[in-house]
MMTF fields as JSON, N, C-alpha, C and O atoms, coordinates in Angstrom:
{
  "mmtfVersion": "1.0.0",
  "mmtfProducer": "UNKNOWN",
  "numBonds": 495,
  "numAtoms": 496,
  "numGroups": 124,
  "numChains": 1,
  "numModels": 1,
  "chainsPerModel": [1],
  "groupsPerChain": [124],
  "chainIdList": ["A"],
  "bondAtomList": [4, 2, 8, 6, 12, 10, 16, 14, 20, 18, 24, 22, 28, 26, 32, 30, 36, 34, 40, 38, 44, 42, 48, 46, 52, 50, 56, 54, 60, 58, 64, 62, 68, 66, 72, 70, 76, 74, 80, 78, 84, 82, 88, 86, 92, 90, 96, 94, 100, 98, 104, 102, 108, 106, 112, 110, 116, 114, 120, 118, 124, 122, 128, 126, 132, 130, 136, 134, 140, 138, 144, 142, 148, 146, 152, 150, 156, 154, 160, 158, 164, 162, 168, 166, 172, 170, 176, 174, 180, 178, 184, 182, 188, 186, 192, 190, 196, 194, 200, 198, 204, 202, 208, 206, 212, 210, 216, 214, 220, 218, 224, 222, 228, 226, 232, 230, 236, 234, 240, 238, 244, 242, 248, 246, 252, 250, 256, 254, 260, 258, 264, 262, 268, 266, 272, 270, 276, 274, 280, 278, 284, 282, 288, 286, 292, 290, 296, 294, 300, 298, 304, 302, 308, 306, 312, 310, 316, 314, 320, 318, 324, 322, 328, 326, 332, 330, 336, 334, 340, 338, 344, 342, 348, 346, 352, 350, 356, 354, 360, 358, 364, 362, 368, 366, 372, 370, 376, 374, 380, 378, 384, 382, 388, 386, 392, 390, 396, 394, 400, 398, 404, 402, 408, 406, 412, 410, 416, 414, 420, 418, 424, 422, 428, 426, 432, 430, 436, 434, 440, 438, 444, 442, 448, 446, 452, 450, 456, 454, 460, 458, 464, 462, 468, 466, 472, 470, 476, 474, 480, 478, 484, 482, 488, 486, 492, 490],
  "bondOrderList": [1, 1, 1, 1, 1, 1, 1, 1, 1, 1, 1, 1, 1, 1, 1, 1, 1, 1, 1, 1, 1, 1, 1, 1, 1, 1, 1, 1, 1, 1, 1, 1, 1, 1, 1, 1, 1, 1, 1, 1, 1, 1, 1, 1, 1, 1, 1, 1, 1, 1, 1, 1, 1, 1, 1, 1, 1, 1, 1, 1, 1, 1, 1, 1, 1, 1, 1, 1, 1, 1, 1, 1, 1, 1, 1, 1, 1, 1, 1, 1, 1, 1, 1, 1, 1, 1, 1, 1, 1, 1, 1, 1, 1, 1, 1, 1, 1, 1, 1, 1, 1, 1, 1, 1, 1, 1, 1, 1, 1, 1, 1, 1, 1, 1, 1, 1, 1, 1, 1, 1, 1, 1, 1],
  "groupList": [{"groupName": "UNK", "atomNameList": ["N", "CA", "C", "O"], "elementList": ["N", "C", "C", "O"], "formalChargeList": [0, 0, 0, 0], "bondAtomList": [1, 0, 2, 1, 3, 2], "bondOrderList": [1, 1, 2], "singleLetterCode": "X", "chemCompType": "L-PEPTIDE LINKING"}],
  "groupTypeList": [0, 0, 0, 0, 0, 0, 0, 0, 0, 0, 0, 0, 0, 0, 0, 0, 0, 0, 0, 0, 0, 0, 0, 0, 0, 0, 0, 0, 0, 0, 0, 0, 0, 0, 0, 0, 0, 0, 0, 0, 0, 0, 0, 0, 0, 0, 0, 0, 0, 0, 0, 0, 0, 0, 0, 0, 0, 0, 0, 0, 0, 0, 0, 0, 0, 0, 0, 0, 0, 0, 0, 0, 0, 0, 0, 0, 0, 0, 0, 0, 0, 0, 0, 0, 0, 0, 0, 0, 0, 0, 0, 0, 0, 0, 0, 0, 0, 0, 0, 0, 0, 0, 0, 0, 0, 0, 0, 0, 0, 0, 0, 0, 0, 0, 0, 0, 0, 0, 0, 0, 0, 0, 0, 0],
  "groupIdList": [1, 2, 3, 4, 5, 6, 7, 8, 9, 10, 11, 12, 13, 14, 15, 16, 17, 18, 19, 20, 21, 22, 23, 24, 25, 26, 27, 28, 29, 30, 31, 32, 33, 34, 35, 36, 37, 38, 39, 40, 41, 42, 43, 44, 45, 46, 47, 48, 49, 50, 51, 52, 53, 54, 55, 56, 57, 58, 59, 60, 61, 62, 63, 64, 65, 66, 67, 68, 69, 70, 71, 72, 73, 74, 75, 76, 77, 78, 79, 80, 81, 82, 83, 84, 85, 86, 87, 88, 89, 90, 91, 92, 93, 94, 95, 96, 97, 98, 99, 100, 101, 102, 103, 104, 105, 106, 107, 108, 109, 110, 111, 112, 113, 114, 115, 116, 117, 118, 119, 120, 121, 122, 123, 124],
  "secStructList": [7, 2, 2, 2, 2, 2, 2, 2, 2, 2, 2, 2, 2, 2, 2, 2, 2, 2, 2, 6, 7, 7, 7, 7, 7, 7, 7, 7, 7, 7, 1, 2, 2, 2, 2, 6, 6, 7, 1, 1, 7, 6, 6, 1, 7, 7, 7, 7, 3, 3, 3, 3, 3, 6, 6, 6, 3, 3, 3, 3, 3, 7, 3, 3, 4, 4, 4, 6, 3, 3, 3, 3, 5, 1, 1, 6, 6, 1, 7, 7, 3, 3, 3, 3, 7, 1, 1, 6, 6, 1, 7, 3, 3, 3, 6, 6, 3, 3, 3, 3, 3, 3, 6, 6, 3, 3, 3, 3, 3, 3, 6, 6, 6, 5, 7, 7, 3, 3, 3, 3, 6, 6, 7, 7],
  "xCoordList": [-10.542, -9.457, -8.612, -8.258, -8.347, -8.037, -7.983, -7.211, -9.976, -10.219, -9.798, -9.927, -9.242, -8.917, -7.566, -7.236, -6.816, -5.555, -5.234, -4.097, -6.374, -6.281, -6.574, -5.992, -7.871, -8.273, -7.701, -8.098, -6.851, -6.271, -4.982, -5.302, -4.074, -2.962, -3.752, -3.666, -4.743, -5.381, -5.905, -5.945, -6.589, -6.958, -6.118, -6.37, -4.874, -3.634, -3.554, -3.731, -3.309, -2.546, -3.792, -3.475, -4.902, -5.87, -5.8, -6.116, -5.352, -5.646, -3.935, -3.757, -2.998, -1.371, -1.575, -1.064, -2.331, -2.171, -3.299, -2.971, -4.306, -5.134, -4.36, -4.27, -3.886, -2.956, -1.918, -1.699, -1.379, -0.149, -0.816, -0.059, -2.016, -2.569, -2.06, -2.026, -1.727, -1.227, -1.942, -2.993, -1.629, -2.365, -1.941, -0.811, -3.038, -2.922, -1.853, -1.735, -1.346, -0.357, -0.771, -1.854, -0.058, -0.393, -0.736, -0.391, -1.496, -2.19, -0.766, -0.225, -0.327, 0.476, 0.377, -0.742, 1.358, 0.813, 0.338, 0.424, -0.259, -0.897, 0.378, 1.244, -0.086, 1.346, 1.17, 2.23, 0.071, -0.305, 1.143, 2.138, 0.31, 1.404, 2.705, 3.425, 3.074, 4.46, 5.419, 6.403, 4.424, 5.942, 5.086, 5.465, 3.741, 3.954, 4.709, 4.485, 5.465, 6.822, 7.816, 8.91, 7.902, 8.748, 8.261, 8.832, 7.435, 6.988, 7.568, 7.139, 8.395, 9.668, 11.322, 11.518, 12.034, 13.867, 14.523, 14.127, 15.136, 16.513, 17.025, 17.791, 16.675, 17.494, 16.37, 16.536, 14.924, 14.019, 13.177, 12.05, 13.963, 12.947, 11.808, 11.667, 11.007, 9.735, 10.265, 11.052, 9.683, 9.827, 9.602, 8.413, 10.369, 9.922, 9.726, 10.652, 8.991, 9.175, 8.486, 7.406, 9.627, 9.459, 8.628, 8.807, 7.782, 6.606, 6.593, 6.768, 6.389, 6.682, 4.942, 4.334, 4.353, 3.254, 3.161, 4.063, 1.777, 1.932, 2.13, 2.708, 1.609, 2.157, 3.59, 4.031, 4.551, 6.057, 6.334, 7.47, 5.485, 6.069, 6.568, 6.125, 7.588, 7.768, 6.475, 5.93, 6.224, 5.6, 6.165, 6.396, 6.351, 6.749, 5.737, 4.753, 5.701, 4.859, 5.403, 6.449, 5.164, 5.415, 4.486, 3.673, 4.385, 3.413, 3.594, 4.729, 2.516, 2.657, 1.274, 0.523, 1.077, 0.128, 0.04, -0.695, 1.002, 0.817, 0.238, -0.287, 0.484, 0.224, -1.508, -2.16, -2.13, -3.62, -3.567, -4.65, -2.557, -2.157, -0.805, 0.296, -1.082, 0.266, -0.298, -1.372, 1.286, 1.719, 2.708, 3.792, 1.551, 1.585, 2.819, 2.464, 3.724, 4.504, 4.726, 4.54, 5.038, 5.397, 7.032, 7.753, 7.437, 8.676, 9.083, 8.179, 10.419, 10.827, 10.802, 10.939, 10.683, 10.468, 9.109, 8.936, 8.337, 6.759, 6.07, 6.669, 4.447, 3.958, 3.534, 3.653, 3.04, 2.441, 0.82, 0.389, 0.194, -1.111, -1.414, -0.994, -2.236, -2.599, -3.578, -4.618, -3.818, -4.94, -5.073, -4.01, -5.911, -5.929, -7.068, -7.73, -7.365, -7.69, -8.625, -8.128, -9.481, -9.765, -9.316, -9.085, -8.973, -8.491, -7.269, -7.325, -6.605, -5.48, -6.297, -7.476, -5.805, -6.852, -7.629, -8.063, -7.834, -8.944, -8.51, -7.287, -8.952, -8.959, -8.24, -8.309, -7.482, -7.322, -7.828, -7.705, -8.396, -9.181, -8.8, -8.578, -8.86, -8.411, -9.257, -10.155, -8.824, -9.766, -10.151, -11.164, -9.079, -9.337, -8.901, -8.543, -8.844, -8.1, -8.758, -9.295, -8.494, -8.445, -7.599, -7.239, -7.021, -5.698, -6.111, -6.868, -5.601, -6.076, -5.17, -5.04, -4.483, -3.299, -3.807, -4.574, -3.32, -3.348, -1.522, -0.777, -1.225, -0.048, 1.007, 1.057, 1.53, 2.583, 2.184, 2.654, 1.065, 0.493, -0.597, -1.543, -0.456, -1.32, -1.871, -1.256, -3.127, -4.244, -4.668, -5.18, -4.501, -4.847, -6.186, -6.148, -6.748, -8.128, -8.536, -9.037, -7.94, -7.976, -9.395, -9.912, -10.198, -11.169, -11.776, -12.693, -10.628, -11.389, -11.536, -11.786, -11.358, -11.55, -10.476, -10.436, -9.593, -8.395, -7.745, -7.783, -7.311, -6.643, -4.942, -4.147, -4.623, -3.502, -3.241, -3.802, -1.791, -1.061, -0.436, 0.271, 0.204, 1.764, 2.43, 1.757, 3.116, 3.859, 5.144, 6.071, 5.323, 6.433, 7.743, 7.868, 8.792, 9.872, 10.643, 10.57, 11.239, 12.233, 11.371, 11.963, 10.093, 9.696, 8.991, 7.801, 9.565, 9.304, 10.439, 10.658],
  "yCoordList": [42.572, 42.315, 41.128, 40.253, 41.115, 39.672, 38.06, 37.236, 38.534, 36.907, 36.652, 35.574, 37.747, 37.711, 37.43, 36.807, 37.594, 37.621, 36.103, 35.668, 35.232, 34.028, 32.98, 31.969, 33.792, 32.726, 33.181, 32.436, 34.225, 34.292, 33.018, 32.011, 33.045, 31.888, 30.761, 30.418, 29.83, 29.062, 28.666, 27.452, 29.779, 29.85, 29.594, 29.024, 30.41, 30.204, 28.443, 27.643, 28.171, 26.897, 25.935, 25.42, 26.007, 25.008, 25.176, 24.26, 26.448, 26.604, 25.956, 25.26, 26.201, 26.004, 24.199, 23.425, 24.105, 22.391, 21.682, 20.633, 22.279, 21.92, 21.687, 20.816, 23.181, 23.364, 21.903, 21.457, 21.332, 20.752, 19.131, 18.218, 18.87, 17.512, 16.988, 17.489, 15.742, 14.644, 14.801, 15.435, 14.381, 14.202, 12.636, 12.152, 12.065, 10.307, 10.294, 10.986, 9.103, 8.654, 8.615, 8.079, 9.149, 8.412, 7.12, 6.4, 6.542, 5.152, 4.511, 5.313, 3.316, 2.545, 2.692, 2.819, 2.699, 2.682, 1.718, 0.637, 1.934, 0.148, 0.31, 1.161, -1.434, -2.029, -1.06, -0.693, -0.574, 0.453, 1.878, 2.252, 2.277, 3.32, 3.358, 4.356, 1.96, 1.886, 2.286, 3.008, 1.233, 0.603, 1.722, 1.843, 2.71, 3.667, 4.819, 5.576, 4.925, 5.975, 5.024, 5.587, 3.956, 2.678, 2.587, 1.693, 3.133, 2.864, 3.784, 4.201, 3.918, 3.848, 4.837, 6.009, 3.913, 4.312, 5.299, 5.471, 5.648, 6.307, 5.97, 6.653, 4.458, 3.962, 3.799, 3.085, 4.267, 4.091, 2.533, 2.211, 1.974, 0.701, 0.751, 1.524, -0.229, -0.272, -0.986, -1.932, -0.36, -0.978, -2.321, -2.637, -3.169, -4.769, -5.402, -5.138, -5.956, -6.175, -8.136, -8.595, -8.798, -10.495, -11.186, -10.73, -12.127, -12.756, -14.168, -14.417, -15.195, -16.285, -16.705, -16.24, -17.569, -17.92, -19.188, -19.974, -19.621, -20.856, -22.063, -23.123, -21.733, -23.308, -23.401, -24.032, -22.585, -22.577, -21.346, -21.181, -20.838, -20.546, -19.107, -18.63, -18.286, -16.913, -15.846, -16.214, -14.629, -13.814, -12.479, -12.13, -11.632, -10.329, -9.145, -9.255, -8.379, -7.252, -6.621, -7.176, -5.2, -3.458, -3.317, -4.203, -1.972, -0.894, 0.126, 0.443, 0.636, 1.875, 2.573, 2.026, 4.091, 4.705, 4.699, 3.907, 5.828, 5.815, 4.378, 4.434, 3.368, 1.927, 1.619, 0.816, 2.456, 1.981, 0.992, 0.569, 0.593, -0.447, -1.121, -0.614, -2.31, -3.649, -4.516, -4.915, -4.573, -5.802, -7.148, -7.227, -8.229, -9.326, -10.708, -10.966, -11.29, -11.794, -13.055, -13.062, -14.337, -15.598, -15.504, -16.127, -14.446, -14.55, -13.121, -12.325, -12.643, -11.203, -11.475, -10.444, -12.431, -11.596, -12.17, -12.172, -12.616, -13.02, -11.792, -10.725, -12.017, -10.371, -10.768, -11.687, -9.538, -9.277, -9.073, -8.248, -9.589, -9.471, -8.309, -8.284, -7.158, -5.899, -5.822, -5.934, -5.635, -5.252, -3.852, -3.479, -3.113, -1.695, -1.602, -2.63, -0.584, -0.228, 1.185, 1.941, 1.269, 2.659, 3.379, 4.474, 3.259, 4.04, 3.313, 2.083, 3.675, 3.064, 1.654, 1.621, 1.207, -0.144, -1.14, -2.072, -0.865, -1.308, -2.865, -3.002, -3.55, -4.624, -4.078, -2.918, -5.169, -4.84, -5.817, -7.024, -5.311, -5.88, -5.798, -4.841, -7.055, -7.221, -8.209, -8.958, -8.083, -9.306, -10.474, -10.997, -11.045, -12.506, -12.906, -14.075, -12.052, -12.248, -10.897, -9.838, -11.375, -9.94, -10.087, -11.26, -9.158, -9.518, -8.41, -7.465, -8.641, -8.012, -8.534, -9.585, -7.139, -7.083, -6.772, -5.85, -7.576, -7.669, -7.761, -8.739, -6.335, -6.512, -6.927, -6.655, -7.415, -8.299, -9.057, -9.09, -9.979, -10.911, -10.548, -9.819, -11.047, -11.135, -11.525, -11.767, -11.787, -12.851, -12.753, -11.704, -13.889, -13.828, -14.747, -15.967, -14.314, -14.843, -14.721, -13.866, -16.252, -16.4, -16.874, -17.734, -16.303, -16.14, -18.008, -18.367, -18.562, -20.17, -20.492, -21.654, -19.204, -20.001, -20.28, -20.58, -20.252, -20.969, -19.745, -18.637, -19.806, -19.305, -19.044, -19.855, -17.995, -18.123, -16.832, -15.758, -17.821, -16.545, -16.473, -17.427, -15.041, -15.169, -14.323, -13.302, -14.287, -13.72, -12.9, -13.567, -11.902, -10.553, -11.154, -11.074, -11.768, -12.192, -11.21, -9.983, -11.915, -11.039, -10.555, -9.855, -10.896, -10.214, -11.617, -11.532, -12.617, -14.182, -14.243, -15.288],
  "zCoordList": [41.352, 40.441, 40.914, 40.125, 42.004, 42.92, 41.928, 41.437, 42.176, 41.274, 39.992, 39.412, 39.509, 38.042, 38.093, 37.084, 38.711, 38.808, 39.074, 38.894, 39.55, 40.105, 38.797, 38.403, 38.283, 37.304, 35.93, 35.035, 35.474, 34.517, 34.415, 33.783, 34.804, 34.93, 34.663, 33.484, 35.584, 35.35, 34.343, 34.143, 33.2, 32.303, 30.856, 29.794, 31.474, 30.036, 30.223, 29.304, 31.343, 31.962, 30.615, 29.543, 31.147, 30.216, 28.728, 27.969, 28.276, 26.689, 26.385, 25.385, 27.144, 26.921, 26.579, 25.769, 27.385, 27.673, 26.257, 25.701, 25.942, 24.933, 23.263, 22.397, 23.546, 22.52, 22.211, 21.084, 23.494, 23.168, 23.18, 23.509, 22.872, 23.051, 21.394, 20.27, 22.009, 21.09, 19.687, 19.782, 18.414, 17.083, 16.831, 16.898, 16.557, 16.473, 14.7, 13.689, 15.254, 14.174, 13.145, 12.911, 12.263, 10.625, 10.561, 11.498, 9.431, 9.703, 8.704, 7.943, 8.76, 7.711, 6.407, 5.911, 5.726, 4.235, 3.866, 4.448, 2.82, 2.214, 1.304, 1.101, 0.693, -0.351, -1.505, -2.011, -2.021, -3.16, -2.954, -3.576, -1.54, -1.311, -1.187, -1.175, -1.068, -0.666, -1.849, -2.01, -2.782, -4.238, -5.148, -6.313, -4.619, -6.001, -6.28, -7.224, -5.582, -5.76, -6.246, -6.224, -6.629, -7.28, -8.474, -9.099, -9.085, -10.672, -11.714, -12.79, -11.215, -12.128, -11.698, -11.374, -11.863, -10.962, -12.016, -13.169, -11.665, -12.466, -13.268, -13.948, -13.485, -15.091, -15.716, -16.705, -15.53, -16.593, -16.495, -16.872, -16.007, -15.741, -14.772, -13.825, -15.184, -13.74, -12.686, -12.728, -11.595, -9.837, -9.864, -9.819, -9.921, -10.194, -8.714, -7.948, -8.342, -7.196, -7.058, -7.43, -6.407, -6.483, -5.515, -4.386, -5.566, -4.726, -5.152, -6.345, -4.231, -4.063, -3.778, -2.814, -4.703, -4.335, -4.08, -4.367, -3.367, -2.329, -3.401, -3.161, -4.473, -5.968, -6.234, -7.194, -5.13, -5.308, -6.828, -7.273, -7.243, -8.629, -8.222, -7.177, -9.088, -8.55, -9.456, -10.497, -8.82, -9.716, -9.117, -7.959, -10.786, -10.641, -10.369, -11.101, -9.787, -9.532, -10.276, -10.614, -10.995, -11.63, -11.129, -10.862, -10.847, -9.772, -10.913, -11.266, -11.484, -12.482, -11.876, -11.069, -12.523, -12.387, -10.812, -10.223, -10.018, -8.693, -7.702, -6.59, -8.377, -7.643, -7.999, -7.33, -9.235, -9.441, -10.557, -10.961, -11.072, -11.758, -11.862, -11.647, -12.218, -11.627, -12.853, -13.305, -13.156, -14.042, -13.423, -12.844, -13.959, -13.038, -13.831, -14.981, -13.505, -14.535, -14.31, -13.093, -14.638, -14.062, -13.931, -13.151, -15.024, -15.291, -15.476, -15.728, -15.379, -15.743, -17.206, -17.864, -17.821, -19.357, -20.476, -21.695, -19.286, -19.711, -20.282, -20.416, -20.707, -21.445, -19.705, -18.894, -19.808, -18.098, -18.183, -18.989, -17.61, -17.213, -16.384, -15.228, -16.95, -16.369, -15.595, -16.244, -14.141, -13.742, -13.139, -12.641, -13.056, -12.253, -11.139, -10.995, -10.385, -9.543, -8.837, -8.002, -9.163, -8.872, -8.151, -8.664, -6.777, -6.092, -5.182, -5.191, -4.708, -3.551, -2.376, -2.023, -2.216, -1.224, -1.639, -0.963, -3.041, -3.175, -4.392, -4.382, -4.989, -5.629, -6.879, -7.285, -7.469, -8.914, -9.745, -9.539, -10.685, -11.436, -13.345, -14.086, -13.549, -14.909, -15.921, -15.536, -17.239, -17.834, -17.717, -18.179, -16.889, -16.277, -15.254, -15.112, -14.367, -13.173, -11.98, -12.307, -10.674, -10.081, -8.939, -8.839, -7.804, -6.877, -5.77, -5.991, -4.785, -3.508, -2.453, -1.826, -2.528, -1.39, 0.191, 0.467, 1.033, 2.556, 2.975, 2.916, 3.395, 3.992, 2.84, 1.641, 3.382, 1.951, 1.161, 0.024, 1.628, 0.949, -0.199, 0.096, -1.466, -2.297, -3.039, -4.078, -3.002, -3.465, -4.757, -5.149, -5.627, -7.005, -7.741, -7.905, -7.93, -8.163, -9.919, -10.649, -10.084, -11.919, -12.307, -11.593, -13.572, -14.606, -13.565, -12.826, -14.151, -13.876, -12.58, -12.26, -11.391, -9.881, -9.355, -8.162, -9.973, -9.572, -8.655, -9.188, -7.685, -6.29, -6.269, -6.745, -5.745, -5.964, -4.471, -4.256, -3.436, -2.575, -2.563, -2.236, -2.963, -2.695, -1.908, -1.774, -1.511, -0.404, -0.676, -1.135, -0.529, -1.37, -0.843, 0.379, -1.544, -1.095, 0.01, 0.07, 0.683, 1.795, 3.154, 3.976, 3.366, 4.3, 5.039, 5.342, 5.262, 5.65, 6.698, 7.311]
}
């Protein structure tokens, strides 16, 4: 009964300590996750959110549909160009256009080739 008395303690000691091992961090949100609890405020409007692309021009983001679709604007009172998304991460894709967020930055890729980055104001 000795040895038991020895290797019991020992035994809690390893399961006590297993128990209390670290759980790895949540991973970052993507930009999807961020602004789709922003698609739409308390006064009823959409989460507008402002981006500065590298041709100097401004463009508006809306984030609707939990962030699987975004309306794209030159101006706050332009019609907006719709693209959506299947799932969170992934590309949005529209009739003539498609956009793909990295971080703040986001890449706009028009019907004719034409390139476009812009960069989410305030975070420069």
């Amino acid at each position: 009964m000795t040895p038991l008395k020895r290797v019991l303690p020992a035994l809690i000691l390893v399961i006590g300590l297993a128990a209390c091992t670290e759980s790895k961090p949540p991973a970052p949100p993507t930009e999807q996750q961020i602004h789709s609890s922003d698609s739409a405020v308390a006064t009823g409007e959409m989460g507008r959110h402002p981006y500065r692309c590298s041709d100097g021009e401004p463009l508006f983001v809306d984030y609707k549909d939990n962030g699987l679709q975004i309306d794209l604007r030159r101006s706050s009172s332009a019609v907006p160009m719709t693209l959506t998304a299947p799932a969170q991460g992934l590309q949005y894709v529209g009739e003539t256009a498609t956009a793909t967020f990295k971080g703040s930055q986001l890449t706009i890729v028009e019907g004719e080739g034409r390139t476009r980055t812009c960069e989410r104001e305030g975070t420069r």
